[in-house]
C-alpha positions in Angstrom: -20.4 -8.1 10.8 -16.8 -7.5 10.4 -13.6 -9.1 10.9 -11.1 -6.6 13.5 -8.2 -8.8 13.9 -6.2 -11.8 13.4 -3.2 -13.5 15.8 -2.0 -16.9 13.9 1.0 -19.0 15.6 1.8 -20.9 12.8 0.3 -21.5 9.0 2.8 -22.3 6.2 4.8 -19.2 5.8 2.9 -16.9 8.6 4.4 -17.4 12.0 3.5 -15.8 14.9 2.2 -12.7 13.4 -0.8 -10.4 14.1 -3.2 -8.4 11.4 -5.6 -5.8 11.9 -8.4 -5.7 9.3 -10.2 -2.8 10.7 -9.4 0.7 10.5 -11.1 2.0 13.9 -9.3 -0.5 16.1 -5.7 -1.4 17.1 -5.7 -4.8 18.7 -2.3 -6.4 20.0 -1.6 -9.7 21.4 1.4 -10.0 23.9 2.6 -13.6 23.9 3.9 -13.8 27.3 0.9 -12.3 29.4 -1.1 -13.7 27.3 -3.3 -10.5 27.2 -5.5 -9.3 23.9 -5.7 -5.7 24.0 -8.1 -3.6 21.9 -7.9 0.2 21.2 -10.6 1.9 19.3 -9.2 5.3 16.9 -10.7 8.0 17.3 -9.1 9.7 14.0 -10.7 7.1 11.8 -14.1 8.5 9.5 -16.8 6.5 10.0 -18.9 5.2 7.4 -15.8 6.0 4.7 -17.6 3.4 2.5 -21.0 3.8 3.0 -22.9 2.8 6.3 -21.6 -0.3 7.9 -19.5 -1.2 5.4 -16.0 -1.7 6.2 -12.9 -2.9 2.5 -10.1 -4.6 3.3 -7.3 -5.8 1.0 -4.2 -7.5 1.5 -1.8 -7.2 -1.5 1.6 -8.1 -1.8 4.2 -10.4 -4.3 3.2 -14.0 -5.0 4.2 -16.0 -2.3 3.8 -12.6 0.4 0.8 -15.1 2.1 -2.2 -13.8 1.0 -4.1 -16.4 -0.2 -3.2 -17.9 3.4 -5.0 -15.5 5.3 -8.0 -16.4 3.5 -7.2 -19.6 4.2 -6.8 -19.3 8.1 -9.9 -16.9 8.4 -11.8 -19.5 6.4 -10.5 -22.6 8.8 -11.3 -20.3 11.8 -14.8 -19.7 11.7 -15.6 -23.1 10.5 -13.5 -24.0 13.5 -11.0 -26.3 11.5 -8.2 -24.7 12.2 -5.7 -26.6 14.4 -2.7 -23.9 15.4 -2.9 -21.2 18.0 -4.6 -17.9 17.2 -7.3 -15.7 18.1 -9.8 -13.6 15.7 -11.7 -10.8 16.9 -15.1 -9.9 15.1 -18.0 -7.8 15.4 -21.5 -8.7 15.7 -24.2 -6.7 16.2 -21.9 -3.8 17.3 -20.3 -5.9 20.3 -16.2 -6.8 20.1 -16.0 -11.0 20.4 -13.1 -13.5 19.8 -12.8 -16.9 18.9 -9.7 -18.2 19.5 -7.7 -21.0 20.2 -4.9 -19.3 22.4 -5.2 -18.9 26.4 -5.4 -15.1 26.3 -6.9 -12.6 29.2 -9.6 -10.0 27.6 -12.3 -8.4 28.7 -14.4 -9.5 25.5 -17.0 -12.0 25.0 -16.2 -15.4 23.7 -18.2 -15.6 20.0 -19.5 -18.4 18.4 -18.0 -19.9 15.5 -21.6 -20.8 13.8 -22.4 -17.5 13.6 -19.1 -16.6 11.9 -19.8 -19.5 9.8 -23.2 -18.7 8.5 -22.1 -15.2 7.5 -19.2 -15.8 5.9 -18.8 -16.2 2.3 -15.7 -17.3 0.0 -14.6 -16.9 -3.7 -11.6 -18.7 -4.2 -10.7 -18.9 -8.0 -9.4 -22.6 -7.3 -12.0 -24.0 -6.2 -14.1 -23.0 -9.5 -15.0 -26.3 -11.4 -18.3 -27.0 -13.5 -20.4 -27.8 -10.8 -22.6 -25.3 -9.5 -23.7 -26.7 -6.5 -21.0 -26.2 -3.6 -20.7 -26.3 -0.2 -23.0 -23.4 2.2 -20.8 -20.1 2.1 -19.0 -21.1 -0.8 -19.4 -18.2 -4.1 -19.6 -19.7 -7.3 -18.9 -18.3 -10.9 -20.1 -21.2 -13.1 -22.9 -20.3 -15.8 -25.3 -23.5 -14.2 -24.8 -21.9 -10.2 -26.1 -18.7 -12.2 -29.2 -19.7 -13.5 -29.7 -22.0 -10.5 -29.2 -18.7 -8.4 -31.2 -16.4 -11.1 -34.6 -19.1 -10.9 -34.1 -19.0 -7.1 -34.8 -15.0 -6.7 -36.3 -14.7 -9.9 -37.6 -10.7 -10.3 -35.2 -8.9 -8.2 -35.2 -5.0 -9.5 -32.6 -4.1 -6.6 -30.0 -5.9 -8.3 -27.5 -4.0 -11.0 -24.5 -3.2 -12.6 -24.2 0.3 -13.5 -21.1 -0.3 -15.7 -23.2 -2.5 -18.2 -27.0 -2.8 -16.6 -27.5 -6.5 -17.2 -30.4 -8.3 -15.7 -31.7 -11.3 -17.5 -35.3 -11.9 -17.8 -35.2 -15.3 -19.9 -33.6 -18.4 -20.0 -32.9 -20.4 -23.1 -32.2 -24.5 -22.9 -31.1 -26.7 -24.9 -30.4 -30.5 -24.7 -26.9 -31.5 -24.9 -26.2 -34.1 -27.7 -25.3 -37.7 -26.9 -21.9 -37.2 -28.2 -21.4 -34.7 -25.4 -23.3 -36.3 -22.9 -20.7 -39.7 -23.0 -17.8 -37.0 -23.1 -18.8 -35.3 -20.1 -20.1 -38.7 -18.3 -16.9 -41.1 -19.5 -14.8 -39.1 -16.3 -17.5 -40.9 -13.9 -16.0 -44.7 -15.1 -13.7 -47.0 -14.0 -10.8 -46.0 -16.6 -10.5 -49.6 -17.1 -13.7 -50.3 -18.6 -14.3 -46.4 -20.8 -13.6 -47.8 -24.0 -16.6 -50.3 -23.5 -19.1 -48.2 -21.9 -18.5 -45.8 -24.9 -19.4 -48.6 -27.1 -21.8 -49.7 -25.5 -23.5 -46.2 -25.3 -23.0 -46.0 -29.1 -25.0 -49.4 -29.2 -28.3 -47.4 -28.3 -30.5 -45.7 -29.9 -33.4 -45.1 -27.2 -33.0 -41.5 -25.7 -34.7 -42.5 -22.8 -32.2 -45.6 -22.2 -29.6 -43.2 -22.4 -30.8 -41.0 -20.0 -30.7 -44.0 -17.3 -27.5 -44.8 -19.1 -26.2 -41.5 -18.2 -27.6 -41.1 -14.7 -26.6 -44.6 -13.3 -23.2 -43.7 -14.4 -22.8 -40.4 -12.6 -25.1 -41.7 -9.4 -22.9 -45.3 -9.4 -19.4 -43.6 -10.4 -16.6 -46.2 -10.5 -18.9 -49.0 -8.6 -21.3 -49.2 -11.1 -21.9 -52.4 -12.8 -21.5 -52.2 -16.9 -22.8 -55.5 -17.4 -26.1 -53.7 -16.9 -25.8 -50.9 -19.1 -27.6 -52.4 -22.4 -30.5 -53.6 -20.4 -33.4 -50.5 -20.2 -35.3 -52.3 -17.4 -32.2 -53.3 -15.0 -31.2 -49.6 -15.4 -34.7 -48.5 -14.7 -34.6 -50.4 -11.0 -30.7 -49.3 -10.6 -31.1 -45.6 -11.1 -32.4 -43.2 -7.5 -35.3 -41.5 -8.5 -35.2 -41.7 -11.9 -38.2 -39.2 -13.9 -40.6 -41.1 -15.8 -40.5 -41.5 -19.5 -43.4 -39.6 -20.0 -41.4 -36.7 -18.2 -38.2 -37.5 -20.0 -40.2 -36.8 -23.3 -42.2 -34.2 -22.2 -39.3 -31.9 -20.9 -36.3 -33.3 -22.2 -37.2 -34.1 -26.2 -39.3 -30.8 -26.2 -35.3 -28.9 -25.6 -33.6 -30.6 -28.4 -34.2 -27.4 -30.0 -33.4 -24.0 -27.9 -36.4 -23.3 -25.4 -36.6 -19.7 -24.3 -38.6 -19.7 -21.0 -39.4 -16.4 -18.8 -37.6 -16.4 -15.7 -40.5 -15.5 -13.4 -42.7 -18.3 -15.7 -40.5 -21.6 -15.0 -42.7 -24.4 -13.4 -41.9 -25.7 -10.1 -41.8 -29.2 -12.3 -39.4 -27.2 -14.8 -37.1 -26.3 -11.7 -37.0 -29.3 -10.4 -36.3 -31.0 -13.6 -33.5 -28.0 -15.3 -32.0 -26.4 -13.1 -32.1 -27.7 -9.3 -29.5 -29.6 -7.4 -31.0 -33.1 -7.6 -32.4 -32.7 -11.2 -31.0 -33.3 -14.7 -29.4 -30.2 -15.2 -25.7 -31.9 -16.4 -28.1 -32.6 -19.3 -28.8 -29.3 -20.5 -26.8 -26.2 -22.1 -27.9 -22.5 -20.8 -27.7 -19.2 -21.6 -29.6 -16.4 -20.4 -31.4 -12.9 -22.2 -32.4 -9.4 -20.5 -34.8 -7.1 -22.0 -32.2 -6.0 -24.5 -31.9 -9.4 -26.3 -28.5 -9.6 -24.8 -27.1 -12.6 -24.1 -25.0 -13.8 -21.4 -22.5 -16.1 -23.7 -22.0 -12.8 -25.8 -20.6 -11.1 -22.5 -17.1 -10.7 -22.4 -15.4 -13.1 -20.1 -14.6 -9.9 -17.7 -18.3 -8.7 -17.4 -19.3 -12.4 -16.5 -17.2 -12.8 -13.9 -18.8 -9.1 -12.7 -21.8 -9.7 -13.1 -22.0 -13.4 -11.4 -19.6 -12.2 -8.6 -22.1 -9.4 -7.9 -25.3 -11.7 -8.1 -23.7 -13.9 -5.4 -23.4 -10.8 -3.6 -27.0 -10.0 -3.9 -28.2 -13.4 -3.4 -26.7 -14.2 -0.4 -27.4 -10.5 1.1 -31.6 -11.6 0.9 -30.5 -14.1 3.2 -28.3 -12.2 6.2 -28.1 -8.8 7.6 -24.4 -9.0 8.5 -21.6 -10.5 5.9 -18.7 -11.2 5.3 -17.1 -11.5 2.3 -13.5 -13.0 1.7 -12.9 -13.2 -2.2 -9.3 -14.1 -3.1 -7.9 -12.7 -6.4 -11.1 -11.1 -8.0 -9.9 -9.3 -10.4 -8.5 -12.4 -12.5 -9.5 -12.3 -16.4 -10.7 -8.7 -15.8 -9.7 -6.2 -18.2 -7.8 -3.2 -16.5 -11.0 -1.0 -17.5 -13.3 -3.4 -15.5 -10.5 -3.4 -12.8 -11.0 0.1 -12.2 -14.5 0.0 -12.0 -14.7 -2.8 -9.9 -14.4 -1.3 -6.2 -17.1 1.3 -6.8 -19.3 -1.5 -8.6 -18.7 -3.6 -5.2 -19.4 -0.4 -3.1 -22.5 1.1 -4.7 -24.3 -2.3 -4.7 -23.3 -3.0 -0.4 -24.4 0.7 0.0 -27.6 0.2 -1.4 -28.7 -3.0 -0.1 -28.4 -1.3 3.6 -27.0 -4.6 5.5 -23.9 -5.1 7.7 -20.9 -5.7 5.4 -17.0 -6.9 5.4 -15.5 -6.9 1.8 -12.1 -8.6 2.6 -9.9 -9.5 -0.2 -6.3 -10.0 -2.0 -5.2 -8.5 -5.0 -2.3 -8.1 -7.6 -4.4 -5.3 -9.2 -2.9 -1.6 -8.0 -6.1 -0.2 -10.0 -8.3 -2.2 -7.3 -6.7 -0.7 -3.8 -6.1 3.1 -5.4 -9.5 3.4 -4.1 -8.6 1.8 -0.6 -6.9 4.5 1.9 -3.9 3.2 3.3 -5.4 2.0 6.8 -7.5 -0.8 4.5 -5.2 -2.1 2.7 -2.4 -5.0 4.7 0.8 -5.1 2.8 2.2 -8.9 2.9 5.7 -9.4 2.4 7.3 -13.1 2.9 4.6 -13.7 5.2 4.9 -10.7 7.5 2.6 -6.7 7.1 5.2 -4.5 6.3 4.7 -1.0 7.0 4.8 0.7 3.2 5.0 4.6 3.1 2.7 5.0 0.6 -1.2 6.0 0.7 -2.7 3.9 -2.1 -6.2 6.1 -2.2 -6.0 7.8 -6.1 -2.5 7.1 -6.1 -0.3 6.7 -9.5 -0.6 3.0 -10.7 3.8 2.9 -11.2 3.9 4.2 -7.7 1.7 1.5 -6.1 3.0 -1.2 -8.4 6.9 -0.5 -7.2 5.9 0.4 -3.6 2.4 -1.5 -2.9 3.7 -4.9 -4.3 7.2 -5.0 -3.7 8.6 -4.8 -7.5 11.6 -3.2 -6.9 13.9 -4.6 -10.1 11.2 -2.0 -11.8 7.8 -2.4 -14.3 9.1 -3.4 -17.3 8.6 -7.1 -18.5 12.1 -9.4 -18.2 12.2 -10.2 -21.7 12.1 -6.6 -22.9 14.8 -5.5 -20.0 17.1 -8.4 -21.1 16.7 -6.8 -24.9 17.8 -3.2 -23.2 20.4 -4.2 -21.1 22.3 -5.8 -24.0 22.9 -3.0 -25.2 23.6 -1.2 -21.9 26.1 -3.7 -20.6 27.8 -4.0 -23.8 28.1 -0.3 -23.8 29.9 -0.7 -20.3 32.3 -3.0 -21.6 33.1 -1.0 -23.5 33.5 2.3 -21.7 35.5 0.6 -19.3 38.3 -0.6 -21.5 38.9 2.7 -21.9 40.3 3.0 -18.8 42.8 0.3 -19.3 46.0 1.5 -18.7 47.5 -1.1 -21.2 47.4 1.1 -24.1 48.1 -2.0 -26.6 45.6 -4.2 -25.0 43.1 -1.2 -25.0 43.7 -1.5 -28.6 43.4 -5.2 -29.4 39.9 -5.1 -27.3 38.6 -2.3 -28.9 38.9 -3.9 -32.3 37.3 -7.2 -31.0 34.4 -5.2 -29.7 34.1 -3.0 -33.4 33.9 -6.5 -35.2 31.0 -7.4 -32.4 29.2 -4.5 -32.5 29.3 -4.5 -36.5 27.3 -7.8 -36.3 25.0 -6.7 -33.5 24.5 -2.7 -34.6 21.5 -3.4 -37.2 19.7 -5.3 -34.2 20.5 -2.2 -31.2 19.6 0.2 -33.6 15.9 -1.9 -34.0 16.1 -2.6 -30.4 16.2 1.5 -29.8 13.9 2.3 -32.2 10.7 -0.2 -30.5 11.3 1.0 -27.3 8.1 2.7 -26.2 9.3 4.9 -22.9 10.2 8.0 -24.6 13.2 8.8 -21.8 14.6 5.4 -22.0 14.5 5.7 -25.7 16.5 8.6 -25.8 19.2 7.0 -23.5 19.7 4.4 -25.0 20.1 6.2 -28.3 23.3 8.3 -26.6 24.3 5.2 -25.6 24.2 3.7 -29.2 25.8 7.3 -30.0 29.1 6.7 -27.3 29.6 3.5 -28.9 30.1 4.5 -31.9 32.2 7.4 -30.9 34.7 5.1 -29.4 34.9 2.4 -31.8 34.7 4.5 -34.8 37.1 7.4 -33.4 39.3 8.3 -35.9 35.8 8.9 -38.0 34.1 10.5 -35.6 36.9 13.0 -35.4 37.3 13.6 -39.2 32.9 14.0 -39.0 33.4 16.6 -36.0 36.3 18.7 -37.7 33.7 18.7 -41.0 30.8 19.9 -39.0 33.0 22.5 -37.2 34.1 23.7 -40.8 31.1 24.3 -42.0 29.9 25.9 -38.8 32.9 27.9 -39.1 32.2 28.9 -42.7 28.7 29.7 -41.7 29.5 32.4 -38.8 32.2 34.0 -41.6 29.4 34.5 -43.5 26.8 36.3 -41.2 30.1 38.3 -40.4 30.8 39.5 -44.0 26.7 39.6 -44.5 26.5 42.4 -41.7 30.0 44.1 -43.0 
């Protein structure tokens, strides 16, 4: 599946504008005939990405709209979105639209559920502790992992070439009933939190707090406290509630770190750890491969990597044509992992031999230098602009200056205030040179000597940190003309020295070869 083109009347800062998210077709809407018009190219390489697999990234400065296109593609196909447009997809090869625009085509009329059912989204806002989200939704949190890891248990397929981490085992641990009340308290009437907290501390019975617990997060706000102390009132408030036999038998057995196999977990064990309507808010995770390593020791980058990637996988046992719209994936990943993330993303679609669309936004140039320039959409104030620059392999200061619209230059504001101190002070200077008012010319220059006597220890640092070897040198000559108009009469006397002892240096070669 993949998305061709979008056609939006009006969403926050996008009006009336028109994207095309596939290379091998130009589609254009004209507003007053009302007519969609599709044009396959015939210069385009198929396959560029591996077979039917088609990148797309929209870049541009914050505020450019490109979290808003995830946005409008994401309200289209679950047909919530309430302005004009149109989107054209493919689906099983054949052009179709959805749209909710009069327009005159010659295509098919889709059908939003099956957009909807092969469309996934990773939007970094939405990414609370919770692991269990809505269909179509791609979650990141450690609990959504293991939920997703016990679901397709042994899958060889699935890897990471950059660090080959597959785990086979998954430790648990019961949470303490400190944390348990922390994480529960949010569930409350604020009102009444400093009593249920005392009450809570009140008991001693694990299994009373486990109903404590579970009423509270089932009951939320409405919940009566007045019941909270009493074990038997709980036992008829709480939905299913597991036995006390089961409590102590799977809970009391984790207060210590339980390493279970993957592959060996108990339907029971499922039901009770990890799925959506067990216990699992009650239980800490973390998960071992063959190598003993563990997921907590990751770095932050590879998790997000690796848990990205797994949704990918998972989700891919489950449809033959995708769609993937991730917003910002690169966030938290070091520049190393940024640069290996494309081919990451692309060797695991080209292996898995389904029907992909890998849409996303980005701030990272080291992410669309592998995207040619017909996959890449650049945003700017909620229009594509037409950028002259092809982003494949391209120099990361060239895409950074050109691709995202940072044209007041790469170098962080604090550090170009610093420099430009120094610059404008030495314009200031060079231009009271030119003042014709040969007394005045005189009184300024000896107010800027004084000044630059209390600043010249701090340039002089200033010139010396500077890491750009070309910038460092011109600001050094600047430092250097500074000084050679305030300290004139000085610099004179130090240039008639040196040309003495130049001069007395030439009469010496001279009576050396007489």
């Amino acid at each position: 599946m993949e998305l061709v083109y979008l056609w939006v009347e009006d969403y926050k800062n996008i009006q009336k504008q028109e994207f095309n998210f596939s290379p091998r077709f130009t589609c254009k809407y004209d507003e007053d005939t009302q007519e969609l018009t599709v044009d396959k190219n015939k210069d385009i390489l198929e396959n560029f990405f591996g077979e039917n697999i088609n990148i797309t990234a929209i870049v541009g400065e914050n505020g450019s709209g490109k979290s808003s296109i995830i946005d409008i593609i994401q309200e289209c196909v679950e047909n919530n979105l309430y302005t004009e447009y149109i989107l054209v997809y493919i689906d099983n090869n054949k052009l179709k639209y959805i749209s909710k625009s009069a327009i005159v085509s010659d295509l098919p009329q889709g059908i939003y559920k099956e957009l909807a059912q092969n469309t996934f989204v990773y939007n970094k806002c939405n990414h609370i502790s919770y692991p269990f989200r809505a269909y179509g939704l791609i979650e990141t949190d450690k609990k959504a992992i293991v939920n997703i890891l016990v679901t397709m248990c042994d899958n060889p397929k699935f890897k990471i070439s950059t660090f080959m981490y597959l785990p086979v085992e998954i430790e648990i641990k019961l949470k303490d009933s400190e944390t348990l009340i922390e994480e529960t308290i949010i569930f409350f009437n604020p009102l009444n939190r400093e009593k249920v907290k005392q009450i809570f501390s009140s008991i001693s019975d694990p299994y009373h707090q486990y109903l404590f617990i579970t009423y509270g997060r089932q009951q939320t706000t409405s919940c009566n406290i007045d019941i909270l102390n009493n074990m038997e009132k709980l036992k008829a408030a709480v939905q299913e509630p597991i036995s006390e036999n089961n409590y102590y038998t799977y809970f009391i057995v984790s207060e210590d770190e339980e390493i279970f196999k993957i592959t060996k977990l108990t339907e029971k064990q499922k039901k009770i750890y990890i799925k959506k309507r067990g216990c699992f808010h009650f239980f800490d995770f973390d998960m071992i491969d063959e190598e003993n390593r563990r997921f907590n020791h990751l770095s932050h980058g590879e998790q997000m990597i690796f848990a990205q990637l797994l949704n990918i996988y998972y989700y891919s046992n489950f449809n033959n044509n995708l769609i993937f719209l991730f917003d910002e994936p690169e966030i938290a990943l070091h520049p190393n992992w940024q640069k290996r993330y494309m081919n990451e993303v692309i060797v695991l679609l080209d292996s898995l031999k389904k029907h992909y669309h890998f849409i996303f936004t980005t701030h990272s140039p080291l992410l669309i230098s592998d995207l040619p320039k017909e996959n890449v959409i650049f945003l700017k104030d909620g229009k594509q602009e037409d950028v002259d620059i092809n982003p494949f392999g391209a120099n990361i200061h060239t895409l950074l200056s050109h691709g995202f619209f940072m044209k007041d230059g790469l170098m962080g504001e604090f550090a170009k205030n610093k420099i430009n101190i120094i610059i404008n002070f030495y314009k200031k200077i060079e231009e009271n040179e030119k003042h014709e008012n040969e007394l005045e010319k005189v009184q300024k220059k000896l107010e800027y000597k004084k000044e630059y006597e209390d600043k010249k220890k701090y340039f002089k640092y200033i010139q010396s940190i500077i890491g750009e070897d070309y910038l460092k040198q011109v600001i050094k000559n600047h430092i250097i003309e500074i000084e050679k108009i305030l300290y004139e009469d000085k610099y004179i006397d130090s240039e008639i020295e040196k040309t003495k002892q130049k001069l007395k240096r030439l009469e010496a070669i001279k009576d050396a070869k007489n």
